[in-house]
BATORKE-40130 format. One line per 8 residues: number of its first residue (from 1); their letters; for each residue x, y, z of C-alpha. Coordinates in steps of 0.05 Angstrom, whole numbers, plus 32768, in hexadecimal, padded with zeros to 4 digits. Example, Ala and Ser with C-alpha at 12.3 -4.5 7.8 and 13.67 -1.06 7.14 Angstrom:
1> as> 80F6/7FA6/809C | 8111/7FEB/808F
END
This chain:
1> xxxxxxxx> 7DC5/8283/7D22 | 7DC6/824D/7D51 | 7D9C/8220/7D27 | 7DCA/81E6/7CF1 | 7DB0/81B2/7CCD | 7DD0/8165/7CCA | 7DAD/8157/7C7F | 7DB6/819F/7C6A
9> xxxxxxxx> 7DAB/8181/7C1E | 7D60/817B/7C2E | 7D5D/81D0/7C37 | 7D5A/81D5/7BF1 | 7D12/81B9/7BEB | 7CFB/81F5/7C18 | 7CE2/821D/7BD9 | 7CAF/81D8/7BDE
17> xxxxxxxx> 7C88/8210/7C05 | 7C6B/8231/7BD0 | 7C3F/81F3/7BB9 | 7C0A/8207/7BF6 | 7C08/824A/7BDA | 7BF7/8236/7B96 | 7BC9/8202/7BA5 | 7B9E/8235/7BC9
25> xxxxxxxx> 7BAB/826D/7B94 | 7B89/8237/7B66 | 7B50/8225/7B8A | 7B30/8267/7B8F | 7AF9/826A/7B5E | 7AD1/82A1/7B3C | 7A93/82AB/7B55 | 7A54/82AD/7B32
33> xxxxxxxx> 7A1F/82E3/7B1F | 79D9/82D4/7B21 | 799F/830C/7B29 | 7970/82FF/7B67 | 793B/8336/7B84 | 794C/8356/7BB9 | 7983/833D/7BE2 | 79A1/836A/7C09
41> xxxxxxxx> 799B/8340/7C4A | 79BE/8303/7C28 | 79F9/832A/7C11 | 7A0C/834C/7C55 | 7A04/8300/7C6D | 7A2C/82DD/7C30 | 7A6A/8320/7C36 | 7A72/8304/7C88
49> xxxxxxxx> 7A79/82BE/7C70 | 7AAC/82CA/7C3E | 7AD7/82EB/7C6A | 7ADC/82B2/7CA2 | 7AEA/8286/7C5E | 7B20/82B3/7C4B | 7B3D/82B5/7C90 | 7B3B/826C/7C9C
57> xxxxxxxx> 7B57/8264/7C50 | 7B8D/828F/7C6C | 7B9B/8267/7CA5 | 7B9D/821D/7C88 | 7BCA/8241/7C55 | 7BF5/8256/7C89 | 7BF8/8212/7CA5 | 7C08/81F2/7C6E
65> xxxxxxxx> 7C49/8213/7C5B | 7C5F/820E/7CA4 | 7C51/81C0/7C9B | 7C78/81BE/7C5C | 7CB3/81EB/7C7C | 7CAF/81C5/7CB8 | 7CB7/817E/7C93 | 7CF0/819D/7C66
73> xxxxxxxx> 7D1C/81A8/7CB8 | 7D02/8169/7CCC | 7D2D/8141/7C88 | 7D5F/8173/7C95 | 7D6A/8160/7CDD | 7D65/81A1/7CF0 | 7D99/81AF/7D3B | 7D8E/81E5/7D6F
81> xxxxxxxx> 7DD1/81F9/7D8D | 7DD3/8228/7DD7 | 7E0A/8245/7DC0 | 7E25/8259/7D84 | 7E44/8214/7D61 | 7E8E/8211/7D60 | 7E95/81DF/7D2A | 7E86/81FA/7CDB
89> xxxxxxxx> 7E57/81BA/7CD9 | 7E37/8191/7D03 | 7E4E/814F/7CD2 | 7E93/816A/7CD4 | 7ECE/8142/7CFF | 7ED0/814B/7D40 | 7F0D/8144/7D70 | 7F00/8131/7DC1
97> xxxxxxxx> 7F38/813B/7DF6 | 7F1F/8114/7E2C | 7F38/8123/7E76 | 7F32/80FA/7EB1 | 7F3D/8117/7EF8 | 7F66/80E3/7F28 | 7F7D/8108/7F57 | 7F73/80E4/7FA2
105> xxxxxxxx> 7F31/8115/7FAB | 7F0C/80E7/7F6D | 7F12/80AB/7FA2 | 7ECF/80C9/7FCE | 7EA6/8095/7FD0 | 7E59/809F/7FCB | 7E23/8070/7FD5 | 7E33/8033/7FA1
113> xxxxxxxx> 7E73/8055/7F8A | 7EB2/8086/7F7C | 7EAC/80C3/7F53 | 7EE6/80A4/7F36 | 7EC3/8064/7F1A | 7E87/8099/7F0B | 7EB7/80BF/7EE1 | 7ED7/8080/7EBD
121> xxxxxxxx> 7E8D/8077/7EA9 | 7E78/80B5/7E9A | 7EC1/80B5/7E64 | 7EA9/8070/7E46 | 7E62/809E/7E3D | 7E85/80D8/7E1A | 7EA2/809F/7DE9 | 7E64/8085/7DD3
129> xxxxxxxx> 7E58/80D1/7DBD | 7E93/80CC/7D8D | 7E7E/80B6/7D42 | 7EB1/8099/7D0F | 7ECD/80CC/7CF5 | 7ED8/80F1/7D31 | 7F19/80E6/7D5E | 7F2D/80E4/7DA5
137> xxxxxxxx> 7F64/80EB/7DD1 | 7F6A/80DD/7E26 | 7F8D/80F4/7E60 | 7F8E/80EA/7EB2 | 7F9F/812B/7ED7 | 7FAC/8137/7F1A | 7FE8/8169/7F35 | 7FFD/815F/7EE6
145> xxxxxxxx> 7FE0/8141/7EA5 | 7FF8/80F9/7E8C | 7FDC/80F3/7E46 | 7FC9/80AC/7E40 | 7FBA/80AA/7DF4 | 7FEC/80D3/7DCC | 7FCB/80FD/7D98 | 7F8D/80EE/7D7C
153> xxxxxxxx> 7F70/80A8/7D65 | 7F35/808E/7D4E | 7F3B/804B/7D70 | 7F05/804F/7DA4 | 7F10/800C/7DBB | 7F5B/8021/7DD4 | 7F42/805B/7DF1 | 7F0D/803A/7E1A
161> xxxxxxxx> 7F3A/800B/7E34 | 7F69/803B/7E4E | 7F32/805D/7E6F | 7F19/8021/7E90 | 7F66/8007/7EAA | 7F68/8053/7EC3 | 7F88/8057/7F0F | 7F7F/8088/7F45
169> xxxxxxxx> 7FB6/80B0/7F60 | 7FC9/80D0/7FA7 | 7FCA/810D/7F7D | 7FB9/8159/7F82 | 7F86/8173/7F54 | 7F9F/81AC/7F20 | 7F6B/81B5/7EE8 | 7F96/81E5/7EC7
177> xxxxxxxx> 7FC3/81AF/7EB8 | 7F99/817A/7E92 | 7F77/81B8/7E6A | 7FBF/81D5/7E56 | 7FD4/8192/7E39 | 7F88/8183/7E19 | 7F83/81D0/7DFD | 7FD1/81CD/7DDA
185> xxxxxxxx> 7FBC/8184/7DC0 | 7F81/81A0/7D9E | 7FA4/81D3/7D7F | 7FCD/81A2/7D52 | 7F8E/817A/7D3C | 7F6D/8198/7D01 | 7F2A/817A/7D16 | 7EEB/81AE/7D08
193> xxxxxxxx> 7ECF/81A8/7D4B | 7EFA/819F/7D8D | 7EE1/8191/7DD4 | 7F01/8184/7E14 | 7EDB/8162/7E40 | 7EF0/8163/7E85 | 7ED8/8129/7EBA | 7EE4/8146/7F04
201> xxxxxxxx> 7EC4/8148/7F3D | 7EB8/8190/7F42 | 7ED8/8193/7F80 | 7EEC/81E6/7F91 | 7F38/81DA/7F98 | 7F4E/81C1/7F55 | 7F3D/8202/7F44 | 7F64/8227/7F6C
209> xxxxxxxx> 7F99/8234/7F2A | 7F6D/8236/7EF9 | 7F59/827C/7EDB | 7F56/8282/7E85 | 7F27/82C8/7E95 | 7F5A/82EA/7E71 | 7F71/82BF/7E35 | 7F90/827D/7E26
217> xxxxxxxx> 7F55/8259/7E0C | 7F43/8250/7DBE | 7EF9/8269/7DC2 | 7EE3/822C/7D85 | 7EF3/81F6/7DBE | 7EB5/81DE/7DE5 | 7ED0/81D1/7E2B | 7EA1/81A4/7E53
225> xxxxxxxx> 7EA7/8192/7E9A | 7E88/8153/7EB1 | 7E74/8156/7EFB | 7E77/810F/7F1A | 7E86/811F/7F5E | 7E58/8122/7F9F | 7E4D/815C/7FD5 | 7E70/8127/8013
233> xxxxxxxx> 7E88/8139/8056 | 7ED4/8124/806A | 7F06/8123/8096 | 7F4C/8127/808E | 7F8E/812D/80BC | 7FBB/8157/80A3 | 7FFB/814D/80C6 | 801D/813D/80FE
241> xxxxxxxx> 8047/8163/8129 | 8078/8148/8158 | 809E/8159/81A3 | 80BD/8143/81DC | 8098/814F/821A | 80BD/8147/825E | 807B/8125/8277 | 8091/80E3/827F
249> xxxxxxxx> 80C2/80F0/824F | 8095/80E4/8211 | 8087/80F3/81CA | 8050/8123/81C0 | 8033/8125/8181 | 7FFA/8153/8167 | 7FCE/813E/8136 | 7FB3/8169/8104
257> xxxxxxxx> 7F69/815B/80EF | 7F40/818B/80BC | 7EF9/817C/80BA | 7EDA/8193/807D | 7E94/8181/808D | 7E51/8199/808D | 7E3F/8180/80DF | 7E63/816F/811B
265> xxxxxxxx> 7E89/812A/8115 | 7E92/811E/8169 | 7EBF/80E5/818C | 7EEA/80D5/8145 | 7F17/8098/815C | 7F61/80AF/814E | 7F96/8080/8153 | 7FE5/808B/8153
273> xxxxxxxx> 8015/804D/813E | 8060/8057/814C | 8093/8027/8136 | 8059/7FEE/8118 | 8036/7FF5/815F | 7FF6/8012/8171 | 800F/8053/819C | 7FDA/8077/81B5
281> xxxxxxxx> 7F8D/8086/81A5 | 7F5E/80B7/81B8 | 7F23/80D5/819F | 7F17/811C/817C | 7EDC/8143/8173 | 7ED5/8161/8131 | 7EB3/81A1/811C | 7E94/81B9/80D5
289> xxxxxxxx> 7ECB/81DA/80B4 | 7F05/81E1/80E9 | 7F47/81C0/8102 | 7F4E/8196/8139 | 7F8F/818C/8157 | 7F8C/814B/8180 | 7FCA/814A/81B1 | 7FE6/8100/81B7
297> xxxxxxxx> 8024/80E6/81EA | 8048/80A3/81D2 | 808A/8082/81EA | 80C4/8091/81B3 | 80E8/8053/81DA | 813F/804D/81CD | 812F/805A/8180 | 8151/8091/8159
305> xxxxxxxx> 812B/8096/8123 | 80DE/8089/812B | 80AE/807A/80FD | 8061/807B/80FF | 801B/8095/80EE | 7FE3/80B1/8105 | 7F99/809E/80F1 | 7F56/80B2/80F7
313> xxxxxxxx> 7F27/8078/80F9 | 7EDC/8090/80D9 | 7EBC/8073/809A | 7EBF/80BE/8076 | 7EBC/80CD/801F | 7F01/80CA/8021 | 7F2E/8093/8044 | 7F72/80A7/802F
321> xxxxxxxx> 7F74/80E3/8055 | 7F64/80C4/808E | 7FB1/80AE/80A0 | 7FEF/80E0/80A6 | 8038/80BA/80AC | 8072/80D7/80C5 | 80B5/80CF/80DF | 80DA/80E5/8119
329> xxxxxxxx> 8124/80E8/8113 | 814E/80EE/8159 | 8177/811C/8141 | 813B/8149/8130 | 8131/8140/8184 | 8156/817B/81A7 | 8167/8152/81E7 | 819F/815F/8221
337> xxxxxxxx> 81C2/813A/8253 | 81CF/815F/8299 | 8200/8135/82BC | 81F0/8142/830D | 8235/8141/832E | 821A/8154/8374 | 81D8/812A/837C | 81AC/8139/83BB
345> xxxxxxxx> 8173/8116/83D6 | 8141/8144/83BC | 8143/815B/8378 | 8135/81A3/838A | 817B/81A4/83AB | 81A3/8182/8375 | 81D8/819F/833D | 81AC/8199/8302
353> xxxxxxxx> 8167/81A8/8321 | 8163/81F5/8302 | 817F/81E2/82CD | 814D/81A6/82B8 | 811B/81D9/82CF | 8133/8218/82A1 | 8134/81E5/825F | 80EB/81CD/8263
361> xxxxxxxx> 80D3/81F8/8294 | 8083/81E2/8293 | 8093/8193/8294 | 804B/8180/8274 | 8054/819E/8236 | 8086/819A/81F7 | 80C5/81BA/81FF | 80F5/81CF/81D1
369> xxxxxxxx> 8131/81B7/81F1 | 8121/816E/821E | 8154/8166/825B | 8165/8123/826F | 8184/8123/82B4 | 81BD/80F5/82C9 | 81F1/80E3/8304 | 823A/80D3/82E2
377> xxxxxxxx> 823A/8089/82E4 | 8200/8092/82BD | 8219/80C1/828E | 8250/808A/8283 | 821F/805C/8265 | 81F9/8085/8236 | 8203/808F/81F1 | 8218/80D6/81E6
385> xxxxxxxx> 8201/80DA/819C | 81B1/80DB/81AF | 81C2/8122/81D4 | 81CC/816A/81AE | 81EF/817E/81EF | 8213/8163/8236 | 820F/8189/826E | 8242/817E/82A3
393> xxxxxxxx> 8227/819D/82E7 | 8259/819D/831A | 8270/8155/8301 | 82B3/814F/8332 | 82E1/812F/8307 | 82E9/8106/82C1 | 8306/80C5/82B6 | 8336/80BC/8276
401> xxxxxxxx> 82F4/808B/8261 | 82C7/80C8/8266 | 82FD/80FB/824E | 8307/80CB/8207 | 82B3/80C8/8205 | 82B1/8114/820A | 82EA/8121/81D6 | 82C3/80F2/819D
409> xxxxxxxx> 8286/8114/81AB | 829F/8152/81A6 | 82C3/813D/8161 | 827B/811E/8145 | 824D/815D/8159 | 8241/8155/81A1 | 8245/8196/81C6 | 825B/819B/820F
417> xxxxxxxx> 8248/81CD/8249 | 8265/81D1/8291 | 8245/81F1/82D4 | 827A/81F2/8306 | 8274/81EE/8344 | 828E/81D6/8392 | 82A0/819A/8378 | 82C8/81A5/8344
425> xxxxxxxx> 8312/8185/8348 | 8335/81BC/832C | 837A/8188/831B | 834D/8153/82F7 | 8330/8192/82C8 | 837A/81AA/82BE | 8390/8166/82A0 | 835C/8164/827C
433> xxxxxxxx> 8365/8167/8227 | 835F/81B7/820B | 8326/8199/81E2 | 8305/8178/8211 | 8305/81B4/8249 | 8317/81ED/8227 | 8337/821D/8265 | 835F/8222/829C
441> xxxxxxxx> 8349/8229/82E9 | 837C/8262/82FD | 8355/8274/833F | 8315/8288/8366 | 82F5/82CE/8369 | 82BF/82D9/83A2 | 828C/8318/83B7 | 8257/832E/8394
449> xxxxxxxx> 8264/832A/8350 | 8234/8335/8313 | 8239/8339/82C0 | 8260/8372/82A2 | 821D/8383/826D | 824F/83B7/824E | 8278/8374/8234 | 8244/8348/821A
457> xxxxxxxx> 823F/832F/81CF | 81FF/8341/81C4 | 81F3/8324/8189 | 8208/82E5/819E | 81BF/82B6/81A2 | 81CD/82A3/81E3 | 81C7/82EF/81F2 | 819E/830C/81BD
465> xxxxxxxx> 8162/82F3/81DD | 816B/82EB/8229 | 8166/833A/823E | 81AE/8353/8258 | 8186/8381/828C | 816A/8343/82B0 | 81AD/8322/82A2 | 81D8/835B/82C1
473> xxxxxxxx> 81A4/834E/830A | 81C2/830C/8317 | 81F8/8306/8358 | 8234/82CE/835B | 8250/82C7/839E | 8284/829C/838C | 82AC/828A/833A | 82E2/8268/8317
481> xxxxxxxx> 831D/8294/82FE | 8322/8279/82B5 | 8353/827D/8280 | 8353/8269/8243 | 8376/8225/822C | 836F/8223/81E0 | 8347/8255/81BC | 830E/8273/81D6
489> xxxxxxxx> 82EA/82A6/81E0 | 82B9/82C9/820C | 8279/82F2/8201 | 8267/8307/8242 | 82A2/831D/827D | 8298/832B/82CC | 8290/836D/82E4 | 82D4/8390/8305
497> xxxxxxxx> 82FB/8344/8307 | 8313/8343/82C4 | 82F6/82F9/82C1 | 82C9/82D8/8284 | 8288/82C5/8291 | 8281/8295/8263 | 82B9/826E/8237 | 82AA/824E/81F3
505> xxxxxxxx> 82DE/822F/81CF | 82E8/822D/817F | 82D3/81F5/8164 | 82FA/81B9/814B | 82E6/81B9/8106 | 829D/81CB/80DE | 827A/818B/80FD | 8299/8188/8143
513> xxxxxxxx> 8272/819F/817A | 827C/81DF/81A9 | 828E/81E0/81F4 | 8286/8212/8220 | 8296/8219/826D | 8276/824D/829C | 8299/825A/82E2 | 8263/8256/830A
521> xxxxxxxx> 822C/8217/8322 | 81EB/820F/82FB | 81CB/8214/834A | 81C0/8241/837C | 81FF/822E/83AA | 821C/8267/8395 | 81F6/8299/836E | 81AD/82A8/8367
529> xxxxxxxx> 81B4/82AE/8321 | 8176/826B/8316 | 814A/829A/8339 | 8156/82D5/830D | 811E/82E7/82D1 | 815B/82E0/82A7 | 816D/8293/82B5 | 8135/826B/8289
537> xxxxxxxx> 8141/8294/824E | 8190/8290/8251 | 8189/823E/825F | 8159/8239/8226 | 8182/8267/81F7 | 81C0/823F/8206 | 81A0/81FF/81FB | 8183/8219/81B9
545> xxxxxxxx> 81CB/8231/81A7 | 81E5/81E9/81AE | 81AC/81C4/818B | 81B7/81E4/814B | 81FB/81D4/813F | 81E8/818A/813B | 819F/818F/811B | 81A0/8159/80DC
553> xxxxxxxx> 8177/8163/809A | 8128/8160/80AD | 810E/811F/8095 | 80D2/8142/808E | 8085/8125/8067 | 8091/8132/8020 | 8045/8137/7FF7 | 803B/8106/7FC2
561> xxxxxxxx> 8056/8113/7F7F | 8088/8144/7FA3 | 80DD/8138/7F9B | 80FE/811F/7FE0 | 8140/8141/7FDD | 8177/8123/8009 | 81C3/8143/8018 | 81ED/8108/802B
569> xxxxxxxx> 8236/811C/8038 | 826D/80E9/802E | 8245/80B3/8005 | 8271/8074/7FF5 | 8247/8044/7FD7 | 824B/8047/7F8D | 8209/8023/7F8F | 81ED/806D/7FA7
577> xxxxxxxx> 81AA/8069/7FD0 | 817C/8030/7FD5 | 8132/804C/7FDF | 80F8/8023/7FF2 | 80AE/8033/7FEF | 8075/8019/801D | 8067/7FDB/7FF0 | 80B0/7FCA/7FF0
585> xxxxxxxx> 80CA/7FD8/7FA8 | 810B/7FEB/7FAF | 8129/801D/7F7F | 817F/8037/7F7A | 8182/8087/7F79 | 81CD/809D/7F63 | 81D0/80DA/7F86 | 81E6/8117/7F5F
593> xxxxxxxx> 822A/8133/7F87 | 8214/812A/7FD3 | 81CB/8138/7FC9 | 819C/80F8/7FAA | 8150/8108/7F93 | 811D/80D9/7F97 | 80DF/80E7/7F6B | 80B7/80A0/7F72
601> xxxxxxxx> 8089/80C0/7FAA | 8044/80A3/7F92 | 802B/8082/7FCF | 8021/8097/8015 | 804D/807B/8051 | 808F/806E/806A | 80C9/8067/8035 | 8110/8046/8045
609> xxxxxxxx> 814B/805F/802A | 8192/8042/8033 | 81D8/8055/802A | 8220/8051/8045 | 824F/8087/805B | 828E/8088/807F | 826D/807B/80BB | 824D/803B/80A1
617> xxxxxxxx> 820A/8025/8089 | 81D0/8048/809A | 8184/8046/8097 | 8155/8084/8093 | 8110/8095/8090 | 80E0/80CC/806C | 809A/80D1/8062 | 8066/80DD/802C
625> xxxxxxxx> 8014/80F4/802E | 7FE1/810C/8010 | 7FED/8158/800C | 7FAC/8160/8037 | 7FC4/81AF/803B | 7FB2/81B5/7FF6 | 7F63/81BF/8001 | 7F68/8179/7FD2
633> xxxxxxxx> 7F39/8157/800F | 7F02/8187/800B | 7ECD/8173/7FE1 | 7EA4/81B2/7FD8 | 7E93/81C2/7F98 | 7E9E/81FE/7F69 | 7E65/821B/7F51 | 7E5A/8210/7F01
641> xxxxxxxx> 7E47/825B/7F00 | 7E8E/826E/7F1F | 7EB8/823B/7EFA | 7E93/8261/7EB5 | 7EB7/82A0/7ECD | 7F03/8286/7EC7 | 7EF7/8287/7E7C | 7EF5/82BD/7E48
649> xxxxxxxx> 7EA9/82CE/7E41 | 7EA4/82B3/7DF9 | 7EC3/8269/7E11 | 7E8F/8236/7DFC | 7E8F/8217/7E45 | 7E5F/81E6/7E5C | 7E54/81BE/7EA7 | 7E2A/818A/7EA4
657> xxxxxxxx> 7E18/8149/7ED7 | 7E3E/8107/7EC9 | 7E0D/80C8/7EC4 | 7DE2/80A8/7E99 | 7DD4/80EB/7E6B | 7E19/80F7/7E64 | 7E19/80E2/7E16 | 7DDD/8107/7E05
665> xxxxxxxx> 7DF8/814A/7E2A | 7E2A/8148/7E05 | 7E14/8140/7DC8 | 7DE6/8171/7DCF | 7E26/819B/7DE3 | 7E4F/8193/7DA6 | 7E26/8184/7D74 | 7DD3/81A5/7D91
673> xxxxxxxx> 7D96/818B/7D9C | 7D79/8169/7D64 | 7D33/817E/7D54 | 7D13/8148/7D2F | 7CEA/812E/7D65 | 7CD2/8175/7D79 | 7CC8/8184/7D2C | 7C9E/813C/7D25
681> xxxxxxxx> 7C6D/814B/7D64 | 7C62/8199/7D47 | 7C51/8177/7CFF | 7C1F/8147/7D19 | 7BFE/8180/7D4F | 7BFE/81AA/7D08 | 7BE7/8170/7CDC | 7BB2/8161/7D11
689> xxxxxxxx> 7B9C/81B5/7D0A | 7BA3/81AE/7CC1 | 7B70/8179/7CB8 | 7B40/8195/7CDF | 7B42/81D5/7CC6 | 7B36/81BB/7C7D | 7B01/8183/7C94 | 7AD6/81C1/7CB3
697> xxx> 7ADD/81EE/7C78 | 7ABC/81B3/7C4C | 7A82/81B6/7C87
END
């Protein structure tokens, strides 16, 4: 029966129903006798009357124990329940786990305010629903549960201040997480009616772990979900990706933008800052439910590490979505040197002009590998350490200077590649340190030469992906006879000369670089290898090869709430890491062996992070956002019908609308409807029958 009673004392006075029945077994009288003539007309007339009597006897009868019964429920208090009640009594204790959603979707803002603030309200609400001897407990959620009140307490005043102080986070949403904690709470409170009562904004993706269908939930716990958010359109970017375009030799930077929207959003103002200055800006057009991917070129200027972020710039539900930061570290950049050591007046005739071609070989757009082309006087000026690889084209000779520059960059990561050519004076290579130029020039071979296939590595990358057929096509007119000075080795030989190809030497230790040394120009003076299907591949491949021996750790976008891991080799500061966030709290991280964690990632932008090695003191850069990839900025809602299904079928769960109801809904929830105002109005309608009935039986 889904019917209790608050007063259920006054139920014994339903017996009180008789008294009708004997009242009008007691007023029926005997009728009299008396002899008349003839009357056979009256008594067909006075046996029709009797019977309407007796029927409307019958009925005011009727009546009258339903308005007795009816004023016994109305004492008793009588309460209709939808559902079967899960307390034993509707007087008995009951115990409220109260959850707050504040994760960064509960910052929408609607017309006069944030479901957020609508859900703070719609908590103080559910407290006004708690009686004395009931007790509550309270908890945020967002990617996890933080229980704000521990246990439960009956101080209502404590409770409803830690709701109102409540803050919003940059947080997922995971419902499963507040209603694990609220559910294993409730199971240590002996309370005879528990509810958990659940203030989101309905918004689909918090759901996305949550699924009880099979078990997990006590079936005695109401569950009630209080929907305070609003159906809103927003935009969000996403990420940002960055490259190196040749094309002016720029930054290009793609921004992603997911528009989960119900209409077209057109011209969106997007805006790129780099280094605290304003970048770039454009506009993107935005369509219901896609991703836009707005391409953006900046200046990365002499920096090697570059911060910035990109923004879009629309008054949307959400706005902390509407920026993505990120850094760019330069040794995350794959970019070369070509040193030109036989420059002609036009650049399709010089050393390196294949070669800059075969490493970004459509100039507009991002490249994996960026060339940078210089003559030697140039190269002696530039800071090696900004470049995964040198490329030595036909340079004619090195100075002890340049020899000592090669040798530390070699020794620090640096990785070093010679075309040779005419130019090339063969005594200034021979003096030259084993380390530094790995081989010997024992001669010149001429004719029409071309790569032995049958010898090539071909597992080696620079091979494994260039296509030895096309490779085998190319013709060189004219090589270097090399041998070996330290150790080497070779992965590809002439055909019929008995000569390597290509020489790489061992490397110096784990971090040193590699060099390697092909006999033969990176032009066309003499081969027509560049002009080969083979060339671009093999440039790229070999570029690729040298990048990765000096790519650094990724200081990738970490998402809020997430761990930023760090391997730092040779810390010697035993003051360990010094980490700031955006507002500029500074916090000391002792790292753990070489490797420090940093867990403090509450708030989006750039953090700072310090340390000294043997190398000296150095600053670095990572990122934190929103994790927009989550679903977390789409506000479509879950449908109550749907969210009813990822419970056993017997769970007593309940969606209703936060606002000013709230209290009343959920009273009705946990404890019914009372009836006395129902039971009132049906007394006086039967009161008002009653007396009518009675005052036209006396006509």
């Amino acid at each position: 029966m889904n019917f209790t009673f608050i007063n259920s004392a006054m139920l014994f006075a339903l017996p009180l129903v008789i008294i009708p029945i004997i009242i009008h077994l007691f007023s029926i009288k005997n009728s009299r006798v008396k002899k008349f003539p003839d009357t056979k007309y009256i008594a067909l007339a006075v046996k029709k009357t009797i019977t309407k009597i007796r029927l409307w006897q019958f009925l005011l009868l009727l009546l009258r124990i339903l308005i007795v019964a009816l004023l016994v429920f109305f004492f008793a208090r009588a309460v209709y329940h939808k559902q079967k009640p899960a307390s034993s009594g509707v007087s008995s204790p009951e115990a409220y786990f109260i959850l707050l959603d504040n994760s960064y979707s509960m910052g929408a803002a609607g017309k006069n305010s944030s479901s957020f603030e609508r859900g703070k309200d719609s908590c103080l609400k559910v407290l006004k629903a708690v009686r004395s001897v009931d007790s509550v407990s309270f908890a945020l959620f967002s990617k996890g549960a933080e229980e704000k009140v521990k246990g439960f307490t009956s101080n209502i005043i404590d409770v409803e201040s830690k709701i109102k102080y409540s803050a919003l986070t940059y947080k997922t949403t995971s419902i499963r997480s507040g209603l694990n904690l609220a559910l294993k709470t409730l199971k240590e409170t002996p309370a005879g009616s528990k509810q958990v009562v659940v203030v989101t904004d309905f918004a689909l993706h918090g759901y996305s772990d949550l699924d009880y269908s099979v078990s997990g939930v006590d079936p005695g716990v109401n569950i009630v979900f209080v929907d305070v958010g609003e159906n809103a359109d927003n935009i969000a970017v996403s990420g940002v990706g960055t490259a190196i375009s040749s094309f002016e030799n720029r930054m290009k930077f793609n921004v992603n933008i997911a528009g989960y929207t119900a209409s077209r959003y057109s011209k969106v103002p997007v805006s790129l800052m780099l280094n605290g200055q304003k970048a770039a800006y454009g506009f993107a057009d935005i369509r219901p439910g896609k991703k836009t991917d707005k391409i953006m070129y900046a200046d990365s200027g002499e920096n090697e590490k570059d911060t910035g972020s990109a923004r879009i710039e629309i008054d949307d539900a959400l706005s902390v979505d509407n920026t993505s930061y990120f850094t760019v570290s330069g040794s995350q950049l794959k970019k070369v040197l070509l040193v030109d050591g036989d420059v002609k007046i036009s650049a399709f005739l010089s050393e390196s002009f294949y070669l800059n071609l075969a490493l970004n070989p459509n100039q507009r757009f991002s490249a994996d590998v960026v060339p940078s082309v210089c003559v030697l006087n140039e190269f002696r000026s530039k800071k090696l350490s900004e470049y995964k690889a040198v490329f030595l084209c036909n340079v004619p000779e090195l100075l002890p200077s340049d020899e000592r520059k090669l040798m530390d960059y070699i020794k620090a990561g640096g990785n070093l590649v010679y075309f040779m050519g005419d130019k090339i004076d063969v005594k200034n290579y021979a003096a030259l340190d084993a380390a530094v130029f790995p081989a010997s020039i024992t001669g010149e071979e001429t004719g029409e030469l071309k790569f032995d296939i049958k010898s090539a590595s071909s597992n080696h990358q620079i091979l494994k992906n260039t296509g030895l057929d096309e490779l085998g096509k190319a013709v060189f007119y004219k090589i270097y006879r090399l041998s070996p000075k330290s150790k080497c080795f070779s992965f590809l030989d002439f055909e019929g000369v008995n000569c390597p190809a290509f020489l790489e030497s061992n490397k110096l230790s784990v971090d040193s670089g590699r060099v390697l040394v092909f006999p033969f120009p990176a032009d066309r003076d003499r081969t027509d290898f560049p002009l080969r299907n083979a060339y671009v591949p093999f440039v790229q491949e070999l570029a690729k090869y040298l990048s990765e021996g000096r790519v650094l750790d990724d200081t990738k976008s970490v998402c809020i709430g997430d761990v930023f891991k760090k391997k730092i080799e040779n810390l010697t500061s035993s003051a360990g890491v010094e980490v700031t966030n955006p507002a500029g709290v500074k916090k000391n991280i002792l790292p753990a062996g070489n490797t420090f964690d940093y867990p403090f990632t509450d708030n989006p932008g750039i953090y700072t992070y310090r340390y000294t090695d043997k190398k000296g003191k150095k600053t670095e850069y990572f990122s934190v956002n929103p994790d927009v990839l989550s679903g977390e900025s789409d506000l479509k809602k879950i449908d109550p019908a749907d969210l009813v299904k990822l419970f056993p079928p017997k769970t007593s769960v309940h969606a209703i609308k936060g606002g000013k109801d709230t209290e009343s809904d959920i009273v009705s929830i946990v404890r019914g409807e009372e009836l006395s105002k129902t039971l009132l109005l049906v007394l006086l309608a039967l009161l008002t029958v009653e007396g009518m009935l009675s005052i036209r039986r006396l006509l």
